[in-house]
N, CA, C and O atoms as a Tripos MOL2 file, in Angstrom:
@<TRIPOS>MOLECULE
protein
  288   287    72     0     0
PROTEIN
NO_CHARGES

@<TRIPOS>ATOM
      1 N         -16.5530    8.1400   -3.9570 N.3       1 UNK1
      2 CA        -17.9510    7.9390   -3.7010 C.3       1 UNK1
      3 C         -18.6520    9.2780   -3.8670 C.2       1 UNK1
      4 O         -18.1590   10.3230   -3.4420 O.2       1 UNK1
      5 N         -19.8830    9.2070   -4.5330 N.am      2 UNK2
      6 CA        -20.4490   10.7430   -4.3980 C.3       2 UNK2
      7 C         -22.0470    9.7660   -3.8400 C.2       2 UNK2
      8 O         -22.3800    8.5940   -4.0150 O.2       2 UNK2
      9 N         -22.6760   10.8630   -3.1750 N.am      3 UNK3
     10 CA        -23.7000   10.5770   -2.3490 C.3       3 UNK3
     11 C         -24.9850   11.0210   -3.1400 C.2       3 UNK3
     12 O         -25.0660   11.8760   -4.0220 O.2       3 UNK3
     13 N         -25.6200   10.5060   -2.7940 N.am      4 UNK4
     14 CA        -27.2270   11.1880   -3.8690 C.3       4 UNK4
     15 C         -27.5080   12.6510   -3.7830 C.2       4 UNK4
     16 O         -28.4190   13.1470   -4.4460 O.2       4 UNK4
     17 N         -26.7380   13.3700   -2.9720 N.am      5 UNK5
     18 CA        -26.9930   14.5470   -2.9690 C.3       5 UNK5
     19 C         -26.1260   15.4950   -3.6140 C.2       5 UNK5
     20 O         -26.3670   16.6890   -3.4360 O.2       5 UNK5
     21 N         -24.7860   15.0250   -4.6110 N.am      6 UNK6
     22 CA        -23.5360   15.2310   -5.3810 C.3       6 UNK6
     23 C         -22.2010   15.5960   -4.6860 C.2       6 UNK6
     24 O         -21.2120   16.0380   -5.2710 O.2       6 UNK6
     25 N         -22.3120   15.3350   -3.2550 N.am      7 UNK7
     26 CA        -21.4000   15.5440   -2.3740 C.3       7 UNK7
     27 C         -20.0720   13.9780   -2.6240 C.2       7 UNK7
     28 O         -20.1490   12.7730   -2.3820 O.2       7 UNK7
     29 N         -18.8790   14.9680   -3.2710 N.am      8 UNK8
     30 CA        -17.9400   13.7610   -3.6540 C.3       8 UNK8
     31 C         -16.6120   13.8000   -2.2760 C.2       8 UNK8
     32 O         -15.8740   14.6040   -1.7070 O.2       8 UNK8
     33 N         -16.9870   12.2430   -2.2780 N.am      9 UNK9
     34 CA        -15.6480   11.6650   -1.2520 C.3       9 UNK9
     35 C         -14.8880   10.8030   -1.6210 C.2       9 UNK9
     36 O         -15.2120    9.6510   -1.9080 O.2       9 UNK9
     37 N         -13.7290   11.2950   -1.6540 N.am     10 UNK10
     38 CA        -12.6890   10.4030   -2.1220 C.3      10 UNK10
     39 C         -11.6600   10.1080   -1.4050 C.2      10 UNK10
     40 O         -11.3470   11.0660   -0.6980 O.2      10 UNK10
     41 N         -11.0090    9.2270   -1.2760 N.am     11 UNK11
     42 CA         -9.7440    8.5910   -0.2990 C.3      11 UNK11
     43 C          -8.7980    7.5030   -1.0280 C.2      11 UNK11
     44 O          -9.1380    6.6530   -1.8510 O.2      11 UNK11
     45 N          -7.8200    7.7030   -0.6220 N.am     12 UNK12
     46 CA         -6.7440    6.2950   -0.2130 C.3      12 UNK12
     47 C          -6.7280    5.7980    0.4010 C.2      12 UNK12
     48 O          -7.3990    6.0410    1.4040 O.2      12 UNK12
     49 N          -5.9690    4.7230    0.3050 N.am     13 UNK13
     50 CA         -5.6530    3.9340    1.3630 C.3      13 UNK13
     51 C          -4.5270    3.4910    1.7620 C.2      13 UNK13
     52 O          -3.8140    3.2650    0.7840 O.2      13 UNK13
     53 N          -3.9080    3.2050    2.9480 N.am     14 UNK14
     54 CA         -2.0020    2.9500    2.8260 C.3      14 UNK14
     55 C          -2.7330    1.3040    3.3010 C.2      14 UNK14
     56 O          -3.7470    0.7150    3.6770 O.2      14 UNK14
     57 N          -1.0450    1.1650    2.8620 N.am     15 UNK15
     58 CA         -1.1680   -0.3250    2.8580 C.3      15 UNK15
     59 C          -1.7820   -1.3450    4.2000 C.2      15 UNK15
     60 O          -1.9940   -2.5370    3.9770 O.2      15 UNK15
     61 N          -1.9650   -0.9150    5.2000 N.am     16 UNK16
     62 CA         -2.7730   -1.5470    6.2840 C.3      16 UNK16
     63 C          -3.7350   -1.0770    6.5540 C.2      16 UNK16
     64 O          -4.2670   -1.0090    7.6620 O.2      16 UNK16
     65 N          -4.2530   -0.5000    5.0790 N.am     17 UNK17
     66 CA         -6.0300    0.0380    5.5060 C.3      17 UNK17
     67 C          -6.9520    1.3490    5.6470 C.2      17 UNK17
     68 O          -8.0220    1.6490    5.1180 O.2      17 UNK17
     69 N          -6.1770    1.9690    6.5060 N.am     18 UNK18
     70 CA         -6.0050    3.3440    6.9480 C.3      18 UNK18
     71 C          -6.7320    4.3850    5.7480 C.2      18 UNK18
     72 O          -5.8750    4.7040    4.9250 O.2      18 UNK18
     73 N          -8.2160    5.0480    5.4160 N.am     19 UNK19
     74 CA         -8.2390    5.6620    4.7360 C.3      19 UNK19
     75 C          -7.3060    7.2520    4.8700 C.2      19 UNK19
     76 O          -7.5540    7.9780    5.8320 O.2      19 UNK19
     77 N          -6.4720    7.5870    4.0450 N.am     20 UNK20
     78 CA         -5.9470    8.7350    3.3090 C.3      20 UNK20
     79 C          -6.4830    9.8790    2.4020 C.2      20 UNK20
     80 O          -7.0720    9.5660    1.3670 O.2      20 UNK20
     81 N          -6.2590   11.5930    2.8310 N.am     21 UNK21
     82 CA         -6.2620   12.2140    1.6510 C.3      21 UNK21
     83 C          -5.5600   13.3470    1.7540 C.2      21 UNK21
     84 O          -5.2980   13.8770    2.8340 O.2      21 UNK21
     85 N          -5.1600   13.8540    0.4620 N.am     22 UNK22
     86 CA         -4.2940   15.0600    0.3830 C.3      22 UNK22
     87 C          -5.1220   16.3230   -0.0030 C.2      22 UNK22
     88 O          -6.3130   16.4630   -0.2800 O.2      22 UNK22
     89 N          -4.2780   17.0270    0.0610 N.am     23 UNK23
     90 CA         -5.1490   18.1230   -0.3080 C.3      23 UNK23
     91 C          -6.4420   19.0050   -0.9440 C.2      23 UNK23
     92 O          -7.2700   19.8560   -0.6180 O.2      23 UNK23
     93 N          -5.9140   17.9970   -2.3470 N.am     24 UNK24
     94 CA         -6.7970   17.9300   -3.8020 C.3      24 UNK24
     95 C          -7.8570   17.2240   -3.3940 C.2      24 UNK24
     96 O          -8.9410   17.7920   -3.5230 O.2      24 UNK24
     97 N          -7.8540   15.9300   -2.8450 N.am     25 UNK25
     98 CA         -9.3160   15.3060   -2.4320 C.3      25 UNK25
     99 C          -9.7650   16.2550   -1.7540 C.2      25 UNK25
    100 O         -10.9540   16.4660   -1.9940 O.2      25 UNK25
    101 N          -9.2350   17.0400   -0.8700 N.am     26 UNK26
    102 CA        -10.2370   18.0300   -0.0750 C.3      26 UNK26
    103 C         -10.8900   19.2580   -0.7510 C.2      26 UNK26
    104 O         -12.0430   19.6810   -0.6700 O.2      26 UNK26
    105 N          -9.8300   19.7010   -1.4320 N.am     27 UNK27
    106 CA        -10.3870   20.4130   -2.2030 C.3      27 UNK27
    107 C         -11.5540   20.4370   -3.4140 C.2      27 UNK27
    108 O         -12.2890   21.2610   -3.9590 O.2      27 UNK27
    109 N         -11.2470   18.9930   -3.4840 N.am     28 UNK28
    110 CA        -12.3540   18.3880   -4.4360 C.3      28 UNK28
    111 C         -13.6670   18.0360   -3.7190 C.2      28 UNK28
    112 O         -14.6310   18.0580   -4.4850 O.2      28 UNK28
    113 N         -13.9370   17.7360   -2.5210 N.am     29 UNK29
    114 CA        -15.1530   17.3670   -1.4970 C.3      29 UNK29
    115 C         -15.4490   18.5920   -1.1270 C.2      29 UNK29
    116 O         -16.5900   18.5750   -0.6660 O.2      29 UNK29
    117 N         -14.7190   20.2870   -1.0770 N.am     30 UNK30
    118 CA        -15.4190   21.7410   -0.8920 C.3      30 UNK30
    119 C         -15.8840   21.7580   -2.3500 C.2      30 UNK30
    120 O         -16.7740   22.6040   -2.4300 O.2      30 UNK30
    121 N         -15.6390   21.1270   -3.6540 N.am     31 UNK31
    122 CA        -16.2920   22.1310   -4.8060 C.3      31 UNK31
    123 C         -17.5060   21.1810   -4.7360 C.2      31 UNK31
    124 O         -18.5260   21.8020   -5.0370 O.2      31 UNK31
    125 N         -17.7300   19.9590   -4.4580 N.am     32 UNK32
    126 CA        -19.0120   19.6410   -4.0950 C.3      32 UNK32
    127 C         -19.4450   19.5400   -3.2460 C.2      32 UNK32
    128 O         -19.8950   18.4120   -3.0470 O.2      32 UNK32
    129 N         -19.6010   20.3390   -2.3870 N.am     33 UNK33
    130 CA        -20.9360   21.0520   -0.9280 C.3      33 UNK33
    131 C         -21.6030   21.9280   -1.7240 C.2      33 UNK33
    132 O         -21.0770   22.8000   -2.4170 O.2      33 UNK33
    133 N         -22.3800   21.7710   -1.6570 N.am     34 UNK34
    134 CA        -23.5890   22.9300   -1.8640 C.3      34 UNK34
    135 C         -23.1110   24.4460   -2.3510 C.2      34 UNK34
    136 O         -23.1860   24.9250   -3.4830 O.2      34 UNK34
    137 N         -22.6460   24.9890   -1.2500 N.am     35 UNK35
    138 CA        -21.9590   26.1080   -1.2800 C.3      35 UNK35
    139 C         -20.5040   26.4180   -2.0570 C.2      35 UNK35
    140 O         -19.9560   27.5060   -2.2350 O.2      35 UNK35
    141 N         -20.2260   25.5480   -2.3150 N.am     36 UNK36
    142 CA        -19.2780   25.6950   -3.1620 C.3      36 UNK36
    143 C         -18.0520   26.7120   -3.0240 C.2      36 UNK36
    144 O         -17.5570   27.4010   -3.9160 O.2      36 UNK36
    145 N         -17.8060   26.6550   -2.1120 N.am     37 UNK37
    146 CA        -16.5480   27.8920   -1.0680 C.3      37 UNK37
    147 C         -15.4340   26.9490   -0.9870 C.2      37 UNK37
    148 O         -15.5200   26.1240   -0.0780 O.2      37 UNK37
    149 N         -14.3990   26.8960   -1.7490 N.am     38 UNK38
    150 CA        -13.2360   26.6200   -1.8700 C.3      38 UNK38
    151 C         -12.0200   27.4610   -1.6430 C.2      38 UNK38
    152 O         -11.3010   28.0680   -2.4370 O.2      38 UNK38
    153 N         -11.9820   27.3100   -0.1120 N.am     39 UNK39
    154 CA        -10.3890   28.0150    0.2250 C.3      39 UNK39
    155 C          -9.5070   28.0850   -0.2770 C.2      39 UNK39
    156 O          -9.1070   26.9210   -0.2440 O.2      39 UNK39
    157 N          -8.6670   28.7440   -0.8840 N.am     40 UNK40
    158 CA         -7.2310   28.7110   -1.0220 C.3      40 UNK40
    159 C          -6.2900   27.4300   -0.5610 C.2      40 UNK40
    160 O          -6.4140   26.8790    0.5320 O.2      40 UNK40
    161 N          -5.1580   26.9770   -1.7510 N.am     41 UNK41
    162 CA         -4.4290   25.6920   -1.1600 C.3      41 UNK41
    163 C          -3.7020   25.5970   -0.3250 C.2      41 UNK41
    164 O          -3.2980   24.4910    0.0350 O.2      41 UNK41
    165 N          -3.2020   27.0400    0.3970 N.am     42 UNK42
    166 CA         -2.5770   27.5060    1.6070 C.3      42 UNK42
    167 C          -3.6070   27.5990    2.6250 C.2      42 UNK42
    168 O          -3.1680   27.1000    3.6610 O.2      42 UNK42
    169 N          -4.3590   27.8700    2.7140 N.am     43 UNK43
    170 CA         -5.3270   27.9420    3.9920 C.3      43 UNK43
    171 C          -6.0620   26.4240    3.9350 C.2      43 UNK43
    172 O          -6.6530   26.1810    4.9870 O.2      43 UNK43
    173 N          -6.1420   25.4390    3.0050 N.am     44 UNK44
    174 CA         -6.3120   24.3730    3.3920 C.3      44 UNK44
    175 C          -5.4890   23.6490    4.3920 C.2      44 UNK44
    176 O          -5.7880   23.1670    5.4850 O.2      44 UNK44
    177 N          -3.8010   23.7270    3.3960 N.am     45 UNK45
    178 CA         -3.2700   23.3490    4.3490 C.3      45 UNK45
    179 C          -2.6570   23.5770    6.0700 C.2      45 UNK45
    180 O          -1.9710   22.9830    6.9020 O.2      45 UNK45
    181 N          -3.5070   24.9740    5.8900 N.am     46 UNK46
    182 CA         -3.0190   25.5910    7.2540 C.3      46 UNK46
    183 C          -4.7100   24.8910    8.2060 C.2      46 UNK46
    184 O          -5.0940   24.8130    9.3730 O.2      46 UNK46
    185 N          -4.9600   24.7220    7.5660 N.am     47 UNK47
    186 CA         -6.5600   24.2470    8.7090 C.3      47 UNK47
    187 C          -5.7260   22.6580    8.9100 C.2      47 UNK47
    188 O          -5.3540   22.2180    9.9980 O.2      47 UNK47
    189 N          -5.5560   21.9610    7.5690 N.am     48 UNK48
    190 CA         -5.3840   20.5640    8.3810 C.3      48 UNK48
    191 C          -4.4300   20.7950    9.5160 C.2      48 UNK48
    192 O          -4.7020   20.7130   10.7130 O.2      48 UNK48
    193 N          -3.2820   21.0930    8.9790 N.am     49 UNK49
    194 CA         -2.1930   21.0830   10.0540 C.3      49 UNK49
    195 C          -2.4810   21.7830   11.4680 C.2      49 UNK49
    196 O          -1.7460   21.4040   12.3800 O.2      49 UNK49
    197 N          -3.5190   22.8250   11.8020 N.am     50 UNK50
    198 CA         -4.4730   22.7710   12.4440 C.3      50 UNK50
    199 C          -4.8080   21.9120   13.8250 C.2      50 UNK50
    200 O          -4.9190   22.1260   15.0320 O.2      50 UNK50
    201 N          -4.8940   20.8680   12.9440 N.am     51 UNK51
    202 CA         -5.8850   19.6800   13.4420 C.3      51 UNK51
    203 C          -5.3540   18.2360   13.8600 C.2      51 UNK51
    204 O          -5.8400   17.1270   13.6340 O.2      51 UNK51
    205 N          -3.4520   18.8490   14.9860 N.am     52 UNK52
    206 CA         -2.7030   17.5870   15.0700 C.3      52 UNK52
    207 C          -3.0770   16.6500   15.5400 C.2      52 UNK52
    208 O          -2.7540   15.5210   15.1730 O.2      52 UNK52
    209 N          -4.1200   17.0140   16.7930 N.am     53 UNK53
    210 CA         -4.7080   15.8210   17.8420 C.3      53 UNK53
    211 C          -5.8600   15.4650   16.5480 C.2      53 UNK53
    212 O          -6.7190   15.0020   17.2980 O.2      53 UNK53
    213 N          -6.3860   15.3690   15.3890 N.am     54 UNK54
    214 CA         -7.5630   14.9520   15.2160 C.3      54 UNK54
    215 C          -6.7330   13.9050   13.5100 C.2      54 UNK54
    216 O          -6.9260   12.7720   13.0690 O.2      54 UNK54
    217 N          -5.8240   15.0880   13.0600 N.am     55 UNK55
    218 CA         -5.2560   14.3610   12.0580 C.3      55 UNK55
    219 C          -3.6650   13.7710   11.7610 C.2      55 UNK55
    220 O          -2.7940   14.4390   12.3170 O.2      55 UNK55
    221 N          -3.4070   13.1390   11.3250 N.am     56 UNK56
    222 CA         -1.8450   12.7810   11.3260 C.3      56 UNK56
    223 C          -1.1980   12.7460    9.7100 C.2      56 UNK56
    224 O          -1.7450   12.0090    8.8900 O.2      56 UNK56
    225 N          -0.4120   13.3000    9.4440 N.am     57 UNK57
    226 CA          0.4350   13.3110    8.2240 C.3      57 UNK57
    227 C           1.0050   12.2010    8.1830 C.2      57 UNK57
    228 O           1.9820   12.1780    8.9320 O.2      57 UNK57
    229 N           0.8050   11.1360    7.5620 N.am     58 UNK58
    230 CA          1.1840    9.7990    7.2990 C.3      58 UNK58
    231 C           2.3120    9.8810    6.5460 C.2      58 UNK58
    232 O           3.2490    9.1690    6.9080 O.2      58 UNK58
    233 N           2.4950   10.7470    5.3420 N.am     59 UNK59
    234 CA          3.5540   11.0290    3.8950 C.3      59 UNK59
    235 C           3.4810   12.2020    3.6470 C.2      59 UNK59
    236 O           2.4140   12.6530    4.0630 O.2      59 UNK59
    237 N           4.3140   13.1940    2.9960 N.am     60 UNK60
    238 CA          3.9890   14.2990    2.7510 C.3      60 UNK60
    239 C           3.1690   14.5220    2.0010 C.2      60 UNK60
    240 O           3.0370   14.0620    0.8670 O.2      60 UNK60
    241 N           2.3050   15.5090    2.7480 N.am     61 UNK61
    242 CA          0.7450   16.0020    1.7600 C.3      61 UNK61
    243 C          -0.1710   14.9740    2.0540 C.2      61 UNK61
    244 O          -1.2340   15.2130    1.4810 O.2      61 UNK61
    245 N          -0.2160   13.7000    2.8500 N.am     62 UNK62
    246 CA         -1.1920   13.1700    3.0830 C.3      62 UNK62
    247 C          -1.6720   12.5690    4.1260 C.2      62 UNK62
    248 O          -0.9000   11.8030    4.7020 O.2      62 UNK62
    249 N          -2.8620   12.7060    4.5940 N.am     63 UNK63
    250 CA         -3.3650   12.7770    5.7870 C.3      63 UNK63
    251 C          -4.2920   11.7920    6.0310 C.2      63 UNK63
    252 O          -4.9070   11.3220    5.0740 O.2      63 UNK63
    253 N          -4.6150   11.1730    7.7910 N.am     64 UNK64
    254 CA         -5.6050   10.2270    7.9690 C.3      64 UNK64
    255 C          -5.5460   10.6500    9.1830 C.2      64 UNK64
    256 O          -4.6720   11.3810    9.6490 O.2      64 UNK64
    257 N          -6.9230    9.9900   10.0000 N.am     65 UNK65
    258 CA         -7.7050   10.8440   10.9310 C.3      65 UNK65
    259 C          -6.8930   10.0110   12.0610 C.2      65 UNK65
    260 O          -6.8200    8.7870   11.9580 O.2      65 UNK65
    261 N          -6.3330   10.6430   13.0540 N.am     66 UNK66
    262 CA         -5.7710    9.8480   13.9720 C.3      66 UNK66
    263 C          -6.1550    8.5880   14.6440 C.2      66 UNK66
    264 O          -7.3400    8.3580   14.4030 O.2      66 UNK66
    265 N          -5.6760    7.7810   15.3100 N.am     67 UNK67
    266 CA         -6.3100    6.9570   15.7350 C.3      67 UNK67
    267 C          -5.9220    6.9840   17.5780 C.2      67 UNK67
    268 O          -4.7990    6.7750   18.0380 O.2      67 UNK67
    269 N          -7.1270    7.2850   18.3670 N.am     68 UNK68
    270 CA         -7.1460    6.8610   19.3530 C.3      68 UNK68
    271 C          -6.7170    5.9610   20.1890 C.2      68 UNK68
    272 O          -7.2430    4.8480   20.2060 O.2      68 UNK68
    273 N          -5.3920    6.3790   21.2670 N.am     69 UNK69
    274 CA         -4.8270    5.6660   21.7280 C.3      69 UNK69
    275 C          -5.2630    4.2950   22.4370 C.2      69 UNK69
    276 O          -6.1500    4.4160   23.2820 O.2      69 UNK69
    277 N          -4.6700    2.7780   22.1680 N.am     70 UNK70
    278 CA         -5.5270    1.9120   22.5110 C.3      70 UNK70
    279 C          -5.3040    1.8650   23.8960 C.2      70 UNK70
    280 O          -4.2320    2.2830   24.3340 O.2      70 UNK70
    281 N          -6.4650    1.2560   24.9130 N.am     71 UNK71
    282 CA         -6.6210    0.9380   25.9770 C.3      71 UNK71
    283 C          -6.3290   -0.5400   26.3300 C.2      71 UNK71
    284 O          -6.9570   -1.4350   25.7660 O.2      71 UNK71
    285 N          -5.4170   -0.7940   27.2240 N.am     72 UNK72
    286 CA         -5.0420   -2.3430   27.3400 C.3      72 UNK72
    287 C          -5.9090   -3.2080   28.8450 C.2      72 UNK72
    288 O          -5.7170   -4.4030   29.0650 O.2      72 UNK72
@<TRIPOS>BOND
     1     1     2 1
     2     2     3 1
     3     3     4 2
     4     3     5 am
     5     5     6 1
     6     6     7 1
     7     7     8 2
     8     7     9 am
     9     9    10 1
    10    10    11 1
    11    11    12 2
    12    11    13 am
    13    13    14 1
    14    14    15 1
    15    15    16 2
    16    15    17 am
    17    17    18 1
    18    18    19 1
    19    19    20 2
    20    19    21 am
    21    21    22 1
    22    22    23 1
    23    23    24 2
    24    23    25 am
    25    25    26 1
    26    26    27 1
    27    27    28 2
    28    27    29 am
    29    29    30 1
    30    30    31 1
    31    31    32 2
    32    31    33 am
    33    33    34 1
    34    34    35 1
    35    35    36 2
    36    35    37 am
    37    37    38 1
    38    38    39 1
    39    39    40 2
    40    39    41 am
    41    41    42 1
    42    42    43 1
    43    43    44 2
    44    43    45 am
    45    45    46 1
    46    46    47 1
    47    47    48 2
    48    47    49 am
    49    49    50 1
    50    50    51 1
    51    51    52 2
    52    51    53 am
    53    53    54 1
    54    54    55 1
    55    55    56 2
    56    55    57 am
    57    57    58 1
    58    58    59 1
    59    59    60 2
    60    59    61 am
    61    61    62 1
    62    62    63 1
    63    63    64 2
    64    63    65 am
    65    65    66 1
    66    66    67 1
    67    67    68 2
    68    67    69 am
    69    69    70 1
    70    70    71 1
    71    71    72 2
    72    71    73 am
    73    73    74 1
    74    74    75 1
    75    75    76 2
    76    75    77 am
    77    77    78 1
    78    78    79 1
    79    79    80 2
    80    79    81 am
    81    81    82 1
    82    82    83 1
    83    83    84 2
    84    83    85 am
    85    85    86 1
    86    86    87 1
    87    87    88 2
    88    87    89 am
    89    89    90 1
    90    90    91 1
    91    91    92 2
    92    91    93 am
    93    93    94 1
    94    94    95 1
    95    95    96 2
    96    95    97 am
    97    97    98 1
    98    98    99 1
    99    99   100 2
   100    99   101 am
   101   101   102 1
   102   102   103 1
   103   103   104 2
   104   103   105 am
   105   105   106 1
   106   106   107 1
   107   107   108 2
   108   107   109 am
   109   109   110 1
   110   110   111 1
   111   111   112 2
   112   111   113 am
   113   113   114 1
   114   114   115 1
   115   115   116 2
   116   115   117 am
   117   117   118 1
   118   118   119 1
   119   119   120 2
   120   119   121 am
   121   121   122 1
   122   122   123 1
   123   123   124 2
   124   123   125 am
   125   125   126 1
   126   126   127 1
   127   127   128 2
   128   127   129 am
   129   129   130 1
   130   130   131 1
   131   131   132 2
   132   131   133 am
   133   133   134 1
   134   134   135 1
   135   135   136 2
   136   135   137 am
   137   137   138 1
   138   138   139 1
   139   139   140 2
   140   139   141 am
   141   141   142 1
   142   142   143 1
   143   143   144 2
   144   143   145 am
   145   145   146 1
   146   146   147 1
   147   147   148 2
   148   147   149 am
   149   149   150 1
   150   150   151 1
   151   151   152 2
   152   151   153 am
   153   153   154 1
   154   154   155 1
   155   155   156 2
   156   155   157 am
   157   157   158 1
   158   158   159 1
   159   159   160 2
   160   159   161 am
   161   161   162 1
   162   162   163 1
   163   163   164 2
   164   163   165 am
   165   165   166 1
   166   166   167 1
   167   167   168 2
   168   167   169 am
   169   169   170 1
   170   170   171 1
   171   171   172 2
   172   171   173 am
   173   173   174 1
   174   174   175 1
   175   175   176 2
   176   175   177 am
   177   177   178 1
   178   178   179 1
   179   179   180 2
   180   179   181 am
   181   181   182 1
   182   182   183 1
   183   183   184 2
   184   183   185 am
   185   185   186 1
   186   186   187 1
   187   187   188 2
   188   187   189 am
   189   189   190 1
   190   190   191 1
   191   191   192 2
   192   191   193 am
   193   193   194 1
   194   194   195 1
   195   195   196 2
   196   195   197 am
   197   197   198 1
   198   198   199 1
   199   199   200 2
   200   199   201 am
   201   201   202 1
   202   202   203 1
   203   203   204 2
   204   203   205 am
   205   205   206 1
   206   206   207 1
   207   207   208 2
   208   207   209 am
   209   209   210 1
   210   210   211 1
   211   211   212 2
   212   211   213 am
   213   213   214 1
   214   214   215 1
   215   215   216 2
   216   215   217 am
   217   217   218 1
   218   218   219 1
   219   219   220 2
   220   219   221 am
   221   221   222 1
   222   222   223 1
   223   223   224 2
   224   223   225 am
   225   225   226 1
   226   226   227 1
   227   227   228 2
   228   227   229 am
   229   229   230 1
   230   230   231 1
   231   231   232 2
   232   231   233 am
   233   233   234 1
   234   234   235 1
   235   235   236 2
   236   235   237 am
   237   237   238 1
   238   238   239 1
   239   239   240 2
   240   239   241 am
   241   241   242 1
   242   242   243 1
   243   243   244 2
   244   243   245 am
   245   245   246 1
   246   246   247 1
   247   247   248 2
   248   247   249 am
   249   249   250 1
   250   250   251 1
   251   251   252 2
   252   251   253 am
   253   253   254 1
   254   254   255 1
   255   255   256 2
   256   255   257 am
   257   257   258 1
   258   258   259 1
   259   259   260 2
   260   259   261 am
   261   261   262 1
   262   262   263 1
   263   263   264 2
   264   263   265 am
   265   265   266 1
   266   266   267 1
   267   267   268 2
   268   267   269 am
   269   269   270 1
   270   270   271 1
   271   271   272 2
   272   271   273 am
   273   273   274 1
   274   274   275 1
   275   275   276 2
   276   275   277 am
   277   277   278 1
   278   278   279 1
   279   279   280 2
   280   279   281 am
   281   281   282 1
   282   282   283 1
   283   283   284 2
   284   283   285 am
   285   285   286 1
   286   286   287 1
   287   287   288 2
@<TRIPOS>SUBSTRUCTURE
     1 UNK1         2 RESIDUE 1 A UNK
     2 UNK2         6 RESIDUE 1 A UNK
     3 UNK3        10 RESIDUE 1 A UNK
     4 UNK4        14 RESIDUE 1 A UNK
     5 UNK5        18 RESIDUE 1 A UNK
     6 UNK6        22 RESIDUE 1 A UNK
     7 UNK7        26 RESIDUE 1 A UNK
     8 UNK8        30 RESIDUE 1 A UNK
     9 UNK9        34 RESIDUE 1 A UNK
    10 UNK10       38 RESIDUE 1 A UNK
    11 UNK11       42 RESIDUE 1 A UNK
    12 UNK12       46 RESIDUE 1 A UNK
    13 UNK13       50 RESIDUE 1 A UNK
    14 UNK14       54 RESIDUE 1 A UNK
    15 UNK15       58 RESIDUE 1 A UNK
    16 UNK16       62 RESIDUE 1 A UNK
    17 UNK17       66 RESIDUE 1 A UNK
    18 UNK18       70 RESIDUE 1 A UNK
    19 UNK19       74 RESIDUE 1 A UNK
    20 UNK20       78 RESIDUE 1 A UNK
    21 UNK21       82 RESIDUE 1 A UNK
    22 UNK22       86 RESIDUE 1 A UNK
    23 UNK23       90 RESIDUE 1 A UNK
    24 UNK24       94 RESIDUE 1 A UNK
    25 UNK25       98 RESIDUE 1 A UNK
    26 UNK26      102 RESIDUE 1 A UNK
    27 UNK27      106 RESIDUE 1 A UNK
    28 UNK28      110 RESIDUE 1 A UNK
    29 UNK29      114 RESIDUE 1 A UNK
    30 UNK30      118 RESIDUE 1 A UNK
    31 UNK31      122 RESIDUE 1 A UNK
    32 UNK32      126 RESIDUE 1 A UNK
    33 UNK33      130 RESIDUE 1 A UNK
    34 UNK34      134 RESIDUE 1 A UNK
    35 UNK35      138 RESIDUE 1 A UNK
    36 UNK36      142 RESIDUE 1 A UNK
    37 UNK37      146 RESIDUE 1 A UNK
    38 UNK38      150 RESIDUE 1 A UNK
    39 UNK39      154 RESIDUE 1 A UNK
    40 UNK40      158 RESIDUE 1 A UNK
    41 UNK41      162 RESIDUE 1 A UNK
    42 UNK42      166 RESIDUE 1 A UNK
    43 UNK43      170 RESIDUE 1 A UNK
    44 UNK44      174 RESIDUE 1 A UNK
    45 UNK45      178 RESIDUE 1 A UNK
    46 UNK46      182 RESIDUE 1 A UNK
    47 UNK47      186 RESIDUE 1 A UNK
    48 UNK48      190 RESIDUE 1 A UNK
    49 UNK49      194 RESIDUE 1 A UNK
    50 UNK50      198 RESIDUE 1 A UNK
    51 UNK51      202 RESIDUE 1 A UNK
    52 UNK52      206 RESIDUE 1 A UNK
    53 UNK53      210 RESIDUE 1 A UNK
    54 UNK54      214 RESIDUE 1 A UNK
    55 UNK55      218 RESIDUE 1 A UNK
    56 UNK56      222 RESIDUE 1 A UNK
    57 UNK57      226 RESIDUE 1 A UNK
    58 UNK58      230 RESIDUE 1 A UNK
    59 UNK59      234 RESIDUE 1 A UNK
    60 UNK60      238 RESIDUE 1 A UNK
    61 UNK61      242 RESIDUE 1 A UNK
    62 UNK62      246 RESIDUE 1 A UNK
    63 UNK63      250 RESIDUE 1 A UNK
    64 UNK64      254 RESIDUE 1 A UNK
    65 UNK65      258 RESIDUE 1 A UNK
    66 UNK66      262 RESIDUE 1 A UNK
    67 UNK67      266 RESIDUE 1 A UNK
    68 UNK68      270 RESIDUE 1 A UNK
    69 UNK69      274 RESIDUE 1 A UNK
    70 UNK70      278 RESIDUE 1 A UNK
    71 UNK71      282 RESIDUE 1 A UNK
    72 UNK72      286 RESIDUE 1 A UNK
């Protein structure tokens, strides 16, 4: 998806839904921001991994936003 403003988002999906992305999609959604500041593919992956409570490594190299433990 790119947005009217040229900001591109892209994802997968695993088989029950779950949007997914690896690296390259991310790296591809920093060369379109505005600013155009594209980290290094090592310091990308050192920010996601970063981010255990927020993201989860589903497969290697690919990531989806955790999901909040359900309440019964």
């Amino acid at each position: 998806m790119t947005s009217p403003d040229g900001v591109d988002v892209d994802v997968d999906f695993t088989a029950d839904g779950r949007e997914i992305f690896d690296l390259w999609r991310l790296g591809r959604y920093a060369r379109s921001l505005p600013s155009r500041a594209v980290p290094p593919a090592d310091a990308l992956r050192s920010a996601v991994e970063g981010l255990p409570d927020l993201l989860t490594e589903v497969r290697p190299g690919w990531f989806t936003v955790s999901r909040p433990p359900r309440h019964r």
